[in-house]
C-alpha positions in Angstrom: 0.0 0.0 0.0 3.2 2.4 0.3 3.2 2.8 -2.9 -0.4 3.9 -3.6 0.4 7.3 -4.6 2.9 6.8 -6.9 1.7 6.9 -10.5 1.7 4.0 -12.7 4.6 5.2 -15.3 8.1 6.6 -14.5 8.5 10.4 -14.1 11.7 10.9 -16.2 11.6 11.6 -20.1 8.8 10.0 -22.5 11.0 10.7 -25.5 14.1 11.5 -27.9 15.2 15.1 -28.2 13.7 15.7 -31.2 10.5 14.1 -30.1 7.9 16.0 -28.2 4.1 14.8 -26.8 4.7 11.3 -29.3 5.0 14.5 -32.2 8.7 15.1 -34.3 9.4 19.1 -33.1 12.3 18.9 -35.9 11.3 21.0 -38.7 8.0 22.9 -37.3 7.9 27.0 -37.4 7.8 28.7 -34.5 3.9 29.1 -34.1 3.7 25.6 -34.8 5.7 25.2 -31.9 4.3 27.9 -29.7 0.8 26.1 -30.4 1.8 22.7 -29.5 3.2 24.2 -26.3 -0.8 26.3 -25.5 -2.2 22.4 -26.0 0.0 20.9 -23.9 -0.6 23.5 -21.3 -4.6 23.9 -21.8 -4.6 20.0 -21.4 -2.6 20.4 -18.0 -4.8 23.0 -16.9 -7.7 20.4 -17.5 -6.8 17.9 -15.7 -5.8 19.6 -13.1 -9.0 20.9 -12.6 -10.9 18.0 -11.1 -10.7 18.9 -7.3 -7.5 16.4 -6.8 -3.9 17.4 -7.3 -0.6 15.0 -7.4 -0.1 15.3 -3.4 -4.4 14.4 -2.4 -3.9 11.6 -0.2 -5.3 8.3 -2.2 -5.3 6.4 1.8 -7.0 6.4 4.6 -5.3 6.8 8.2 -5.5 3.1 8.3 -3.8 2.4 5.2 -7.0 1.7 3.1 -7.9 3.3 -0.7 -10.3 5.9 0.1 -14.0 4.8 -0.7 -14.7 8.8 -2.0 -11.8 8.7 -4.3 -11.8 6.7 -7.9 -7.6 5.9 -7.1 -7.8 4.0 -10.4 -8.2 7.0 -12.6 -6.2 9.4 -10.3 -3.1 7.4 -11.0 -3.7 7.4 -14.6 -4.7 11.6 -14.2 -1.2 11.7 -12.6 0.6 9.7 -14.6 -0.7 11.9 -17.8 0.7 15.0 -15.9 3.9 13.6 -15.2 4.3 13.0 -19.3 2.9 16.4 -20.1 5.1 18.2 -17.8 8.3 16.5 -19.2 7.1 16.9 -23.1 6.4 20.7 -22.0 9.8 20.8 -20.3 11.6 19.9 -23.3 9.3 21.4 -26.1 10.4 24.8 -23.8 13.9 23.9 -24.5 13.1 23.5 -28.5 11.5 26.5 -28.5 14.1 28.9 -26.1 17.3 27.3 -29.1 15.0 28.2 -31.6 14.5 32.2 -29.9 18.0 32.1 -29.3 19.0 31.6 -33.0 16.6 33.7 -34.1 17.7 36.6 -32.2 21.3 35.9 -32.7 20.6 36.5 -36.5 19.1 39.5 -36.0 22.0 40.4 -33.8 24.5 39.7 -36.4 22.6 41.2 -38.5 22.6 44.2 -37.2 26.1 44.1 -36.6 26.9 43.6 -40.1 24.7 46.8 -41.1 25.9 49.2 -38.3 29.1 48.2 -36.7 29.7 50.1 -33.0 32.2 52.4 -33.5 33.6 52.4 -30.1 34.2 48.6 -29.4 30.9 49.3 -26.6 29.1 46.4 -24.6 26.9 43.9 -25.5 24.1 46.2 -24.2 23.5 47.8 -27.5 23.0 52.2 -27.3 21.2 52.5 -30.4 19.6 55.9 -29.4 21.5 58.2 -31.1 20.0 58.5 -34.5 16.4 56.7 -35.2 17.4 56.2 -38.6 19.9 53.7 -37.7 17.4 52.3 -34.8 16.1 48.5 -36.1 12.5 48.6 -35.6 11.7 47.9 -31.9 9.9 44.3 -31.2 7.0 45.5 -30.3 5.3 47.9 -27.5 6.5 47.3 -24.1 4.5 45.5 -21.8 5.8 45.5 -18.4 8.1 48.2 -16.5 10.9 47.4 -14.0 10.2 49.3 -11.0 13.2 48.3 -8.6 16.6 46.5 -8.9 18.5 44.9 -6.1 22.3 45.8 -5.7 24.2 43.1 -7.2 21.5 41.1 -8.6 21.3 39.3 -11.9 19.1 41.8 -12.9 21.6 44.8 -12.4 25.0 42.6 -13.7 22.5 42.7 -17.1 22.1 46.4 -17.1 18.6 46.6 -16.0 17.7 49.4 -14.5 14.6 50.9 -12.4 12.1 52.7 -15.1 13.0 50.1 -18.2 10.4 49.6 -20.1 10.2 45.9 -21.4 9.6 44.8 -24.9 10.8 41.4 -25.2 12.0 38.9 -22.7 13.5 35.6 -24.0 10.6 34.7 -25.6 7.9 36.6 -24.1 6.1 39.8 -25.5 3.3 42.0 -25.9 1.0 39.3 -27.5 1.8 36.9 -25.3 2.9 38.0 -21.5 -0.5 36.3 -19.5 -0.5 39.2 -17.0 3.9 38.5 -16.6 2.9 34.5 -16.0 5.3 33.6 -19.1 7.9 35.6 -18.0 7.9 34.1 -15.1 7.9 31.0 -16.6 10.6 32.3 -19.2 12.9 32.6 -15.9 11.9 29.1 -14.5 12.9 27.7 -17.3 16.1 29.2 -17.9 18.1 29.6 -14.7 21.8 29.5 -15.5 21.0 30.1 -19.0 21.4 33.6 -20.9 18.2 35.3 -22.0 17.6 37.8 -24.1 15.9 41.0 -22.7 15.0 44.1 -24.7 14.2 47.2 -22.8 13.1 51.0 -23.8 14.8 53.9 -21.7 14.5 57.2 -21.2 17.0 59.6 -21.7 18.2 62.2 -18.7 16.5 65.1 -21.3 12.6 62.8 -21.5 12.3 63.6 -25.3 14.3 60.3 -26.5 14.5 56.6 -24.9 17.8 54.1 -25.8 16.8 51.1 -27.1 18.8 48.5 -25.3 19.3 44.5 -25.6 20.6 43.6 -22.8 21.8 39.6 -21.4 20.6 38.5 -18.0 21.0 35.4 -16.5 18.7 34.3 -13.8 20.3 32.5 -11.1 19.9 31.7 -7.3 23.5 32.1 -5.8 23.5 36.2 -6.0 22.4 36.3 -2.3 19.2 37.2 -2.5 15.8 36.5 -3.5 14.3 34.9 -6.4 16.4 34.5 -9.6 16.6 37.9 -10.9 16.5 40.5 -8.3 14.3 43.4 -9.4 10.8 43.6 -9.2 8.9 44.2 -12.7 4.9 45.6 -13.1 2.7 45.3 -15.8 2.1 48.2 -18.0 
């Protein structure tokens, strides 16, 4: 009876790398991918929504299946979960290499048309003349309204009254209320992710467009992984 609660299938991966949900993830665009990722996540929220979670207690006190409870189909419910939340683990992955690339193009890109002329950072001051400004990503959606001394968030560059545009993956279109972006930094601790902010300038009349690097992590000394605290626009 010990092992009541444990689910019927092993937790660890249900596939290759390529191989996502029992579906190949080599090859598909980028909305293909981001709408395989909404169904696995719309299915999760589904079955989570029957009143019993992955830590209900399936025994009595006594050590007998509870008579209110089908344990049957809970164990199945949870073993579903367990292969959703790996496919969605690593269909996050696909999905953050194929961000990554994308914005690296862009990057180099960029670089190619309008070198920096004084060897500067990787945070890119690209204020000065709007003609040679790349179009920005898209309007910001969130502001950052404090940063912690010597935080991820402030080894990146961020500062308090950035506006945000992109982070990683996240934008305008897509933000839930911040819920991907937090998810965004879940899912990449250790890892570099690519943030583009709007700032203003000392005079008001102009903001720098800046892409910054920040890489959340949990050894800074502080709390959570980035260290500054960001609001919704």
């Amino acid at each position: 009876m010990e092992n009541l609660h444990a689910p019927t299938v092993p937790s660890g991966p249900t596939s290759g790398p390529v191989v996502t949900n029992g579906t190949q993830t080599s090859g598909l665009t980028f909305p293909q991918l981001q709408a395989k990722k909404d169904n696995i996540e719309a299915e999760l929220r589904a079955l989570g929504s029957h009143g019993v979670d992955m830590h209900t207690r399936l025994i009595t006190a006594d050590g007998f299946p509870r008579a209110d409870l089908d344990v049957a189909q809970i164990r199945t419910t949870r073993s579903r979960i367990i292969y959703l939340r790996n496919d969605h683990k690593a269909l996050m992955t696909v999905i953050e290499k194929h961000l990554h690339e994308h914005f690296a193009r862009l990057a180099e890109e960029g670089a190619q048309d309008e070198p920096i002329a004084n060897g500067g950072p990787s945070s890119t001051d690209i204020a000065s003349s709007p003609s040679q400004a790349p179009q920005p990503s898209g309007p910001p959606f969130a502001k950052v309204n404090s940063v912690v001394t010597g935080s991820p968030a402030e080894s990146a560059g961020l500062k308090a009254g950035d506006e945000i545009r992109n982070f990683g993956y996240v934008n305008h279109t897509n933000h839930d209320g911040l819920k991907r972006v937090g998810e965004c930094v879940q899912g990449n601790e250790g890892r570099d992710v690519l943030v583009k902010v709007s700032r203003p300038t000392s005079g008001g009349q102009r903001r720098q467009e800046l892409q910054l690097t920040l890489t959340p992590r949990r050894d800074w000394g502080g709390r959570g992984l980035l260290g500054c605290h960001i609001l919704p626009l």
